[in-house]
N, CA, C and O atoms as a Maestro MAE file, in Angstrom:
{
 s_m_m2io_version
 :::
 2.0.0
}

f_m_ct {
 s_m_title
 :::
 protein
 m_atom[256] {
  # First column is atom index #
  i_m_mmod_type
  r_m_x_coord
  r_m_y_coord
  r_m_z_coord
  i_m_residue_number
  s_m_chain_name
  s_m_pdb_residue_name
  s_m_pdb_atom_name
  i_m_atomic_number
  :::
  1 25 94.844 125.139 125.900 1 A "UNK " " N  " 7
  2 3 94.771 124.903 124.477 1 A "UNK " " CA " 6
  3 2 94.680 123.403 124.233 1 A "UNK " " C  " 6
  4 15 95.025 122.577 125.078 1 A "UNK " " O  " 8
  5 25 94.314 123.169 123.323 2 A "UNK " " N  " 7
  6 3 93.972 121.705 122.424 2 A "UNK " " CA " 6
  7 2 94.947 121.335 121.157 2 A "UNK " " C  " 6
  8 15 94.943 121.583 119.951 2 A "UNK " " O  " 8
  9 25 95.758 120.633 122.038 3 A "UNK " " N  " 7
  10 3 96.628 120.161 121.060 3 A "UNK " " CA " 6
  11 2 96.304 118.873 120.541 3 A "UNK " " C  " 6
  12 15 96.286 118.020 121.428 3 A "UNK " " O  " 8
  13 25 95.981 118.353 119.138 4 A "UNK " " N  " 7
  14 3 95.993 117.102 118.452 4 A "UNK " " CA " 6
  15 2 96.603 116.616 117.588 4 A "UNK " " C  " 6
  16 15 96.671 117.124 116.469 4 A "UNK " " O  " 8
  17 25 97.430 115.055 118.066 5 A "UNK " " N  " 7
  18 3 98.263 114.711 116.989 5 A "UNK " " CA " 6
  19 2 98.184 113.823 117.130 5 A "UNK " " C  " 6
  20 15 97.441 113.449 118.038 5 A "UNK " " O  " 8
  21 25 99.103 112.588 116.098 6 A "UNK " " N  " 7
  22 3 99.543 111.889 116.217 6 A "UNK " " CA " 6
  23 2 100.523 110.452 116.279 6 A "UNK " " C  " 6
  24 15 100.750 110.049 115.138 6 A "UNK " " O  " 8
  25 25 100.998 109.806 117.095 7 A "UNK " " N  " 7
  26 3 101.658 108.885 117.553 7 A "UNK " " CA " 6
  27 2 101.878 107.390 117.075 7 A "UNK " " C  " 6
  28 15 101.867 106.286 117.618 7 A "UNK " " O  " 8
  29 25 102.108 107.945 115.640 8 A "UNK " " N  " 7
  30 3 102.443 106.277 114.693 8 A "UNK " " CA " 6
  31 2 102.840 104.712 115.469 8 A "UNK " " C  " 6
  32 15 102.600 103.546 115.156 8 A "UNK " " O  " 8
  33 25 103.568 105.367 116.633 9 A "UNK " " N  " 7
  34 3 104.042 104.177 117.328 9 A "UNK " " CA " 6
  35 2 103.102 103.463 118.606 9 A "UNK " " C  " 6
  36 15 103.341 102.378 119.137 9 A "UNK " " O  " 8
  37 25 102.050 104.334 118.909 10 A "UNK " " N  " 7
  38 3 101.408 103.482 119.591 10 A "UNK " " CA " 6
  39 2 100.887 102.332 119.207 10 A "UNK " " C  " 6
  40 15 100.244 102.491 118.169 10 A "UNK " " O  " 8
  41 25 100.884 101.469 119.510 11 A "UNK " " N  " 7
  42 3 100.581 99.633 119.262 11 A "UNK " " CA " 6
  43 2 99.719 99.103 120.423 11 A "UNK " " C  " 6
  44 15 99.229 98.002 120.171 11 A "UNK " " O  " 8
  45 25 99.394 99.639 121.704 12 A "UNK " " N  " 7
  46 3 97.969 99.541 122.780 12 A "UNK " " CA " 6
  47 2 98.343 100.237 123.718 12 A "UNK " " C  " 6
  48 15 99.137 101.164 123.878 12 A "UNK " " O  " 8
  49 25 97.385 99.430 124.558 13 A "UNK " " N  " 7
  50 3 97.000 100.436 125.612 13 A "UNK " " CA " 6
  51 2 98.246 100.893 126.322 13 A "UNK " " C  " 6
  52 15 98.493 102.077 126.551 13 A "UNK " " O  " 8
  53 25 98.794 100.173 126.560 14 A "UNK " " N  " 7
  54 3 100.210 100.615 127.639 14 A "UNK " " CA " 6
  55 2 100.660 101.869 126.914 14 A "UNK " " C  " 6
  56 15 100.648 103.047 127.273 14 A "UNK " " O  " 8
  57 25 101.057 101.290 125.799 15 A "UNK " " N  " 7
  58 3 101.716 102.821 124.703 15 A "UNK " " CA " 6
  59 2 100.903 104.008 124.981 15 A "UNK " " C  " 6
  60 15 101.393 105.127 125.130 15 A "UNK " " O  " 8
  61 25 99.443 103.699 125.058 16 A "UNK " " N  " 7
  62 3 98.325 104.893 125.349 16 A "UNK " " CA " 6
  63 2 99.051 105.292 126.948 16 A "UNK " " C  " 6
  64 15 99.161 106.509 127.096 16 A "UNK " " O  " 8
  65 25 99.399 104.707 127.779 17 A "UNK " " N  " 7
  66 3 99.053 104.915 128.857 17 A "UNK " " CA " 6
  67 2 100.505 105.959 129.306 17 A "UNK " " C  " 6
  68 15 100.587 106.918 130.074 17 A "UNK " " O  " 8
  69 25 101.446 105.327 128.516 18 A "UNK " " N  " 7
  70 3 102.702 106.088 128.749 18 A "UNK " " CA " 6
  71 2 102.775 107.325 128.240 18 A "UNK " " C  " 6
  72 15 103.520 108.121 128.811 18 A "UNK " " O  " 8
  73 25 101.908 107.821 126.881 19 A "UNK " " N  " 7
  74 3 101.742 108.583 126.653 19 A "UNK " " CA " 6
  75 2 101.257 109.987 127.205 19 A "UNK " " C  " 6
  76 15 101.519 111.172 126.998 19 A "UNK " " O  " 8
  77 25 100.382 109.211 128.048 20 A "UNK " " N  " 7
  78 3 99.014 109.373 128.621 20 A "UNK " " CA " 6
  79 2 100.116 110.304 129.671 20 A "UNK " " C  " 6
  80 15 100.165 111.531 129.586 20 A "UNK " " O  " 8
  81 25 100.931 109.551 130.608 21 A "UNK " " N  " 7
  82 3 101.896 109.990 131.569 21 A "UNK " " CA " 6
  83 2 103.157 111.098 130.781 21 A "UNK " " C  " 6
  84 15 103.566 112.012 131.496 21 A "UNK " " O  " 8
  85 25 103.624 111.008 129.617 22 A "UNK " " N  " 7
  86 3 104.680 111.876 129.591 22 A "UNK " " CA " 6
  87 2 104.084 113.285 129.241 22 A "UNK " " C  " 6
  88 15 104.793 114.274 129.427 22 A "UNK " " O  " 8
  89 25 102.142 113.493 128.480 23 A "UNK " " N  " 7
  90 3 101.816 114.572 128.745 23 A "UNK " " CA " 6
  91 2 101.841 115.618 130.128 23 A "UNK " " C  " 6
  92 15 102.213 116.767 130.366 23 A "UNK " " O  " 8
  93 25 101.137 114.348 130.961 24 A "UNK " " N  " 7
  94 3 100.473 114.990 132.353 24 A "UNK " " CA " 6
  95 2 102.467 114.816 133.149 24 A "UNK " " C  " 6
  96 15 102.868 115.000 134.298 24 A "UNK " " O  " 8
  97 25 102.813 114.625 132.561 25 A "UNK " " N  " 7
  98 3 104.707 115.114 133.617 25 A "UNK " " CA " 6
  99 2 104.914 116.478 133.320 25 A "UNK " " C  " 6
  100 15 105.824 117.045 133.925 25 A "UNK " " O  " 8
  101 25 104.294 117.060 132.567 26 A "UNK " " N  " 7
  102 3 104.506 118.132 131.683 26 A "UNK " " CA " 6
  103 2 103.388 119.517 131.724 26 A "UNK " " C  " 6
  104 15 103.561 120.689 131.390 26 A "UNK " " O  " 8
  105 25 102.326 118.880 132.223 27 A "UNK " " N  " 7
  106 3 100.951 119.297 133.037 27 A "UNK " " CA " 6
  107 2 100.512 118.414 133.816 27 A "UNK " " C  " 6
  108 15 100.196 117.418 133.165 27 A "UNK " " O  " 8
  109 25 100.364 118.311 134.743 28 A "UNK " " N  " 7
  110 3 99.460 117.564 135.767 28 A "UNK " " CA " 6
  111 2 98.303 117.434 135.565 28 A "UNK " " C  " 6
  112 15 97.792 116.360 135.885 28 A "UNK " " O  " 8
  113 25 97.521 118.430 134.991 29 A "UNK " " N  " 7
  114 3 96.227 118.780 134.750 29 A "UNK " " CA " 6
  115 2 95.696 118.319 133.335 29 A "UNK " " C  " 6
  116 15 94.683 118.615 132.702 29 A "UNK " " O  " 8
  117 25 96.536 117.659 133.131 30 A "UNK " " N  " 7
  118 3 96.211 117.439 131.253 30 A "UNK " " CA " 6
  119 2 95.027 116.705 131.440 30 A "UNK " " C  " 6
  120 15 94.704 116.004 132.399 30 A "UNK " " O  " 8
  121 25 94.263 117.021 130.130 31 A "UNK " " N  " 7
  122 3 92.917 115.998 129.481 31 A "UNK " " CA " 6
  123 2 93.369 115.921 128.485 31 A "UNK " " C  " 6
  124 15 93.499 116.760 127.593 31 A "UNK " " O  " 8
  125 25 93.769 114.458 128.582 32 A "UNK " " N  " 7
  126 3 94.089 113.077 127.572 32 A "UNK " " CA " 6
  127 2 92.865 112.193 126.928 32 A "UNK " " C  " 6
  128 15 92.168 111.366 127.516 32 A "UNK " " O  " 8
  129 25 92.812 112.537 125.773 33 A "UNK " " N  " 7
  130 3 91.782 111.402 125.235 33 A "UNK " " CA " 6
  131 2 92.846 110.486 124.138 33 A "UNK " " C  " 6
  132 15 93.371 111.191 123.277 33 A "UNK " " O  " 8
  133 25 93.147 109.230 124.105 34 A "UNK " " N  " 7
  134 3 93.468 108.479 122.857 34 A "UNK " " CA " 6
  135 2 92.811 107.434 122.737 34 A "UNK " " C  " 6
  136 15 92.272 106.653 123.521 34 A "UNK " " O  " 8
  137 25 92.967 107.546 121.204 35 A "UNK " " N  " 7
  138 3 92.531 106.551 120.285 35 A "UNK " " CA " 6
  139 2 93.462 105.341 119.645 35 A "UNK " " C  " 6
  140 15 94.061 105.743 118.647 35 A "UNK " " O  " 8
  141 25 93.719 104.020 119.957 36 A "UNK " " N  " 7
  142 3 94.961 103.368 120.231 36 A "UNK " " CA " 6
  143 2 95.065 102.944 118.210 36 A "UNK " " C  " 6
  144 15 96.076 102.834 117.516 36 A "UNK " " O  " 8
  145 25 93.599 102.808 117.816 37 A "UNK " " N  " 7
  146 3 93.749 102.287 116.656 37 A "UNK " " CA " 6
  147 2 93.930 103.358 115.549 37 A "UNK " " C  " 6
  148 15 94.533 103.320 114.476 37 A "UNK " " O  " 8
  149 25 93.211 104.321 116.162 38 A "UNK " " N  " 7
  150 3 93.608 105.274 114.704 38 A "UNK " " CA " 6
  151 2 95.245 106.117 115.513 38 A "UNK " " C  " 6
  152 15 95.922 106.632 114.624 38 A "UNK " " O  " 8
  153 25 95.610 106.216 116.347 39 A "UNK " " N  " 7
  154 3 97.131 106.321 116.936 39 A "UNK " " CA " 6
  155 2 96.708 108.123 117.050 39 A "UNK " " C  " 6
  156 15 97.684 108.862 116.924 39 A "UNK " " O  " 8
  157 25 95.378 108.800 117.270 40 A "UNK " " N  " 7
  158 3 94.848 110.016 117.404 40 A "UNK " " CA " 6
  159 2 95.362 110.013 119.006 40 A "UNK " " C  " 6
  160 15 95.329 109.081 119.810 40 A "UNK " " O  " 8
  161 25 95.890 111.504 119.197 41 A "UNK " " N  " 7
  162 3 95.734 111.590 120.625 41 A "UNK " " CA " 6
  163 2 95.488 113.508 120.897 41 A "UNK " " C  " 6
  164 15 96.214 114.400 120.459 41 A "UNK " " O  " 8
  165 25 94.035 113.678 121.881 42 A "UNK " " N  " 7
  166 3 93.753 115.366 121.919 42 A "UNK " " CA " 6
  167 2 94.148 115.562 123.330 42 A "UNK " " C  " 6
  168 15 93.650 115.000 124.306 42 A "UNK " " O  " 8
  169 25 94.998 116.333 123.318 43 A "UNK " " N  " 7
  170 3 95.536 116.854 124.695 43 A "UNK " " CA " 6
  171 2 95.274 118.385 125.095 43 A "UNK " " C  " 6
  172 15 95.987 119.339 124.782 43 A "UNK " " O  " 8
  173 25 93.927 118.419 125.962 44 A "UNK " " N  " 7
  174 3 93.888 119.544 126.369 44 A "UNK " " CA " 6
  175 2 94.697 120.044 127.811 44 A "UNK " " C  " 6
  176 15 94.438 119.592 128.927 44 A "UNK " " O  " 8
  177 25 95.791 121.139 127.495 45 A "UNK " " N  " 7
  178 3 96.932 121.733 127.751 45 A "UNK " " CA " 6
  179 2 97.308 122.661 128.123 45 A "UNK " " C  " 6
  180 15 96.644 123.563 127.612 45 A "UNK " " O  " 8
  181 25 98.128 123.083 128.841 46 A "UNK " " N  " 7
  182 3 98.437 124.137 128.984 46 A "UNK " " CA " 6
  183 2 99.813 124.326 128.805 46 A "UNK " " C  " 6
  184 15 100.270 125.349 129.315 46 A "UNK " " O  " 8
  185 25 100.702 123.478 128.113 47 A "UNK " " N  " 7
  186 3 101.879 122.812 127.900 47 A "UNK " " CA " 6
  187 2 102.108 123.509 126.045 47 A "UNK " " C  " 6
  188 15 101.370 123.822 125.111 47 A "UNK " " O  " 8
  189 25 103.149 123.479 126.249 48 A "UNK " " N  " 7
  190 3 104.013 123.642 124.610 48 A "UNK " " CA " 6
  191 2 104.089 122.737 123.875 48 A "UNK " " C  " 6
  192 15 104.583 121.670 124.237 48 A "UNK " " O  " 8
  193 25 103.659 122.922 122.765 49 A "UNK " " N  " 7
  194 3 103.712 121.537 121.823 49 A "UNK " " CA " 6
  195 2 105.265 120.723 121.748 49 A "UNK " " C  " 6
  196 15 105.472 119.576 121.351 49 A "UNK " " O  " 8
  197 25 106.236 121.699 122.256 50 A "UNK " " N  " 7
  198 3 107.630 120.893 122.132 50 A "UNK " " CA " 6
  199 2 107.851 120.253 123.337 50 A "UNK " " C  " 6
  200 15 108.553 119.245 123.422 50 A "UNK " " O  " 8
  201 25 107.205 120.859 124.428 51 A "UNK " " N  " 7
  202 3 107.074 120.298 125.602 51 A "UNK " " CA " 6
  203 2 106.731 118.817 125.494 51 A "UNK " " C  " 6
  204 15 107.391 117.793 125.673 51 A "UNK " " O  " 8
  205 25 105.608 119.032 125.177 52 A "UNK " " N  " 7
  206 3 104.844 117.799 125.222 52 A "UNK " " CA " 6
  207 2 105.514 116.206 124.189 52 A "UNK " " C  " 6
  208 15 105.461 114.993 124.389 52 A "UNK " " O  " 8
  209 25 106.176 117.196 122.946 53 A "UNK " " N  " 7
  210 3 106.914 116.286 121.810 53 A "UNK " " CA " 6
  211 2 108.240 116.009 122.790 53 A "UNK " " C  " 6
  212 15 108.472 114.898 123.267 53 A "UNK " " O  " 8
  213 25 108.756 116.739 122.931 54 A "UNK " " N  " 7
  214 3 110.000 116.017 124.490 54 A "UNK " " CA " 6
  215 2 109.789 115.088 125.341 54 A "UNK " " C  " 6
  216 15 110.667 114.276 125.632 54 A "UNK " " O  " 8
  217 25 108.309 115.074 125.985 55 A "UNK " " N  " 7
  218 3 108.130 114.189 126.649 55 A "UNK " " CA " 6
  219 2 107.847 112.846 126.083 55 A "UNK " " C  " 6
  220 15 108.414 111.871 126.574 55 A "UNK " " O  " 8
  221 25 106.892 112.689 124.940 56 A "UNK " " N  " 7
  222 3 106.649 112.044 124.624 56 A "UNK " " CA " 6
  223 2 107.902 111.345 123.923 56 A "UNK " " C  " 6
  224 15 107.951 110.118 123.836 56 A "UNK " " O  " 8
  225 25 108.595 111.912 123.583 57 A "UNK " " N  " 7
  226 3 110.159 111.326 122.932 57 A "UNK " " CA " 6
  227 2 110.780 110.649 124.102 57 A "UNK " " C  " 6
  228 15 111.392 109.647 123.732 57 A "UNK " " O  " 8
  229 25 110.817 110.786 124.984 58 A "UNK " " N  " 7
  230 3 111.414 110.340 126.512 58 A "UNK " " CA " 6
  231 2 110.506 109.056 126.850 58 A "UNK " " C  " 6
  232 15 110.831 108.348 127.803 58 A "UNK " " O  " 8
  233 25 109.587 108.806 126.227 59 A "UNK " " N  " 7
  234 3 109.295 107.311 126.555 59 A "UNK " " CA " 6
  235 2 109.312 106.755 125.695 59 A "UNK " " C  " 6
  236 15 108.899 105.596 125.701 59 A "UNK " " O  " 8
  237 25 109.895 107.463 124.359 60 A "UNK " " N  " 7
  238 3 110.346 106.312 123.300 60 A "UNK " " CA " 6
  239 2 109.234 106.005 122.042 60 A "UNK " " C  " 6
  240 15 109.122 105.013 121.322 60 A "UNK " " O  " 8
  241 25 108.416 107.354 122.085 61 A "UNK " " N  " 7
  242 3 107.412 107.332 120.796 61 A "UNK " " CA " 6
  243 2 107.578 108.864 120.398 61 A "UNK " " C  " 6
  244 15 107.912 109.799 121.125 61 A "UNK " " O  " 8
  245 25 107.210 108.867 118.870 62 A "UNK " " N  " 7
  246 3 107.273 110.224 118.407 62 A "UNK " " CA " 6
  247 2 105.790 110.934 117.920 62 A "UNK " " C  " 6
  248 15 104.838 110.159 118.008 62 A "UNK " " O  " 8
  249 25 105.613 111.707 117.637 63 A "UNK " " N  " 7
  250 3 104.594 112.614 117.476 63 A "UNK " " CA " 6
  251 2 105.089 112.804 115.694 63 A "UNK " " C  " 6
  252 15 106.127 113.249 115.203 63 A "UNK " " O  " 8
  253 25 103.898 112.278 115.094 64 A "UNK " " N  " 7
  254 3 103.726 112.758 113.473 64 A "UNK " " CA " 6
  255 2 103.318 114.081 113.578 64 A "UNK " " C  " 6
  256 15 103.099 114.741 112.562 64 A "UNK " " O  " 8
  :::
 }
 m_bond[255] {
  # First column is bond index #
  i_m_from
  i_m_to
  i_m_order
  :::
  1 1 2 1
  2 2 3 1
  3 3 4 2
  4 3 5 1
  5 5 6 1
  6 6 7 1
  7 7 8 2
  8 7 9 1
  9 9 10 1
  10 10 11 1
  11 11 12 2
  12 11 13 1
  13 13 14 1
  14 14 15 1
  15 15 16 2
  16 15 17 1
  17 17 18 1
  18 18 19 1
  19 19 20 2
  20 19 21 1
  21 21 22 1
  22 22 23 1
  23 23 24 2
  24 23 25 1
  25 25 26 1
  26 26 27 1
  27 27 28 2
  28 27 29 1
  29 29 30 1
  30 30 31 1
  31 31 32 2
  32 31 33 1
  33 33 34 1
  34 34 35 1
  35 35 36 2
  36 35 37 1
  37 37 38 1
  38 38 39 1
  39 39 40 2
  40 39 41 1
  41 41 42 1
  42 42 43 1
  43 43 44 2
  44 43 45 1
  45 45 46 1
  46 46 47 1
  47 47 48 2
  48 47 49 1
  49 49 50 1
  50 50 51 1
  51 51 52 2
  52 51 53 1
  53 53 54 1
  54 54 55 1
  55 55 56 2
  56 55 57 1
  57 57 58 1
  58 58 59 1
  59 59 60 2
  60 59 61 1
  61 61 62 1
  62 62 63 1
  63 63 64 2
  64 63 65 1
  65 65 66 1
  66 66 67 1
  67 67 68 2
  68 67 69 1
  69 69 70 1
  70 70 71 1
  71 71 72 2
  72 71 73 1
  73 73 74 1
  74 74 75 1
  75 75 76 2
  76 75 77 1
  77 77 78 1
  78 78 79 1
  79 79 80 2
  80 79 81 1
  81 81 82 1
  82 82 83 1
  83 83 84 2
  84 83 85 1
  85 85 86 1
  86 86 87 1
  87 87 88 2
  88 87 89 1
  89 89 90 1
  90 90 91 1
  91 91 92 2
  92 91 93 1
  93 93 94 1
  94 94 95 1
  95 95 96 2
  96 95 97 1
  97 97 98 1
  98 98 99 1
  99 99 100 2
  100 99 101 1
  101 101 102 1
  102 102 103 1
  103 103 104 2
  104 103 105 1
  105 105 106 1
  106 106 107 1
  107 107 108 2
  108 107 109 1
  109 109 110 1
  110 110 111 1
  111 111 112 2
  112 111 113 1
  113 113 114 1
  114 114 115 1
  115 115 116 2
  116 115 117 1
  117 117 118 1
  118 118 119 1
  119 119 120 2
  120 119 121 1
  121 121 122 1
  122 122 123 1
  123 123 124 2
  124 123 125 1
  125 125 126 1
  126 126 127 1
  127 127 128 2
  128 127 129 1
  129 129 130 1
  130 130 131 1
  131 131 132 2
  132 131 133 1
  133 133 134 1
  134 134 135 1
  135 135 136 2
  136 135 137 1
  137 137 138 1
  138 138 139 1
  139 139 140 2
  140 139 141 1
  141 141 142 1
  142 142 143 1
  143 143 144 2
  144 143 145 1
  145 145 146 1
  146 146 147 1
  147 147 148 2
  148 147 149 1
  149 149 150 1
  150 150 151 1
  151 151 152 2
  152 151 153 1
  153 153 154 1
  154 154 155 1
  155 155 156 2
  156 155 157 1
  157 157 158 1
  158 158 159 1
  159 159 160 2
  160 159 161 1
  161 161 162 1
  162 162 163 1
  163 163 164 2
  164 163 165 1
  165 165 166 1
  166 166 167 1
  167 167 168 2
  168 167 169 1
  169 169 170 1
  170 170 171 1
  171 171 172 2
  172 171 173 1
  173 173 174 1
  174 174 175 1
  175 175 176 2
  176 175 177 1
  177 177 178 1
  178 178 179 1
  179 179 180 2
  180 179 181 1
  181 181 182 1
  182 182 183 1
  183 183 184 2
  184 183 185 1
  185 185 186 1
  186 186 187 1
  187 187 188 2
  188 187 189 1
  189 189 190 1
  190 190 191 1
  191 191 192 2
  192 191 193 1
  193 193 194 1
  194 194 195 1
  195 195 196 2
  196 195 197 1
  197 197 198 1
  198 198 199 1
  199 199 200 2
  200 199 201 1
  201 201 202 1
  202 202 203 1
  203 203 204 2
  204 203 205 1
  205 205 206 1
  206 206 207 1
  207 207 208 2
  208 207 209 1
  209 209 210 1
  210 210 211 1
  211 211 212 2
  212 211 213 1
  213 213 214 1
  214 214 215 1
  215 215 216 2
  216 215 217 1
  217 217 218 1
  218 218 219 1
  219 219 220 2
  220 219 221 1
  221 221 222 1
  222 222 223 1
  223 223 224 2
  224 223 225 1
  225 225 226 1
  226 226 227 1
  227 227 228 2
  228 227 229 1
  229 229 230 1
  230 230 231 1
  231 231 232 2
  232 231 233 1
  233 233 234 1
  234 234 235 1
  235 235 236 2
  236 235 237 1
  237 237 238 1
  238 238 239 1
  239 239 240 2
  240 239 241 1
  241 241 242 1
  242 242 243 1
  243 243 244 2
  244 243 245 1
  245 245 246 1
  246 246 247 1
  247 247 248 2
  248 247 249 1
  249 249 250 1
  250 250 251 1
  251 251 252 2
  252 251 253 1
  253 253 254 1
  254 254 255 1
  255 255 256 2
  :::
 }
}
């Protein structure tokens, strides 16, 4: 599935990149696309959207 949201707190690439990592901890297999300026991120998944909002909370950004 295709989950899209997004991540008010990303501010660049690193933020992209950590992101990028607390999906795929959560799937290995994830396809990550982000967008750093509009703070868009499409995660194709096989992961739970709370899953994925857990992880991403664990590096210290939240999911709008």
């Amino acid at each position: 599935m295709t989950l899209q949201f997004k991540v008010p707190s990303m501010k660049c690439e690193g933020c992209a990149d950590a992101v990028t990592e607390a999906i795929q901890s959560v799937d290995a297999g994830a396809k990550v696309e982000i967008d750093v300026d509009s703070k868009a991120v499409s995660a194709e998944t096989s992961a739970t959207v709370d899953a994925v909002r857990e992880a991403i909370a664990a590096k210290g950004h939240t999911m709008a």
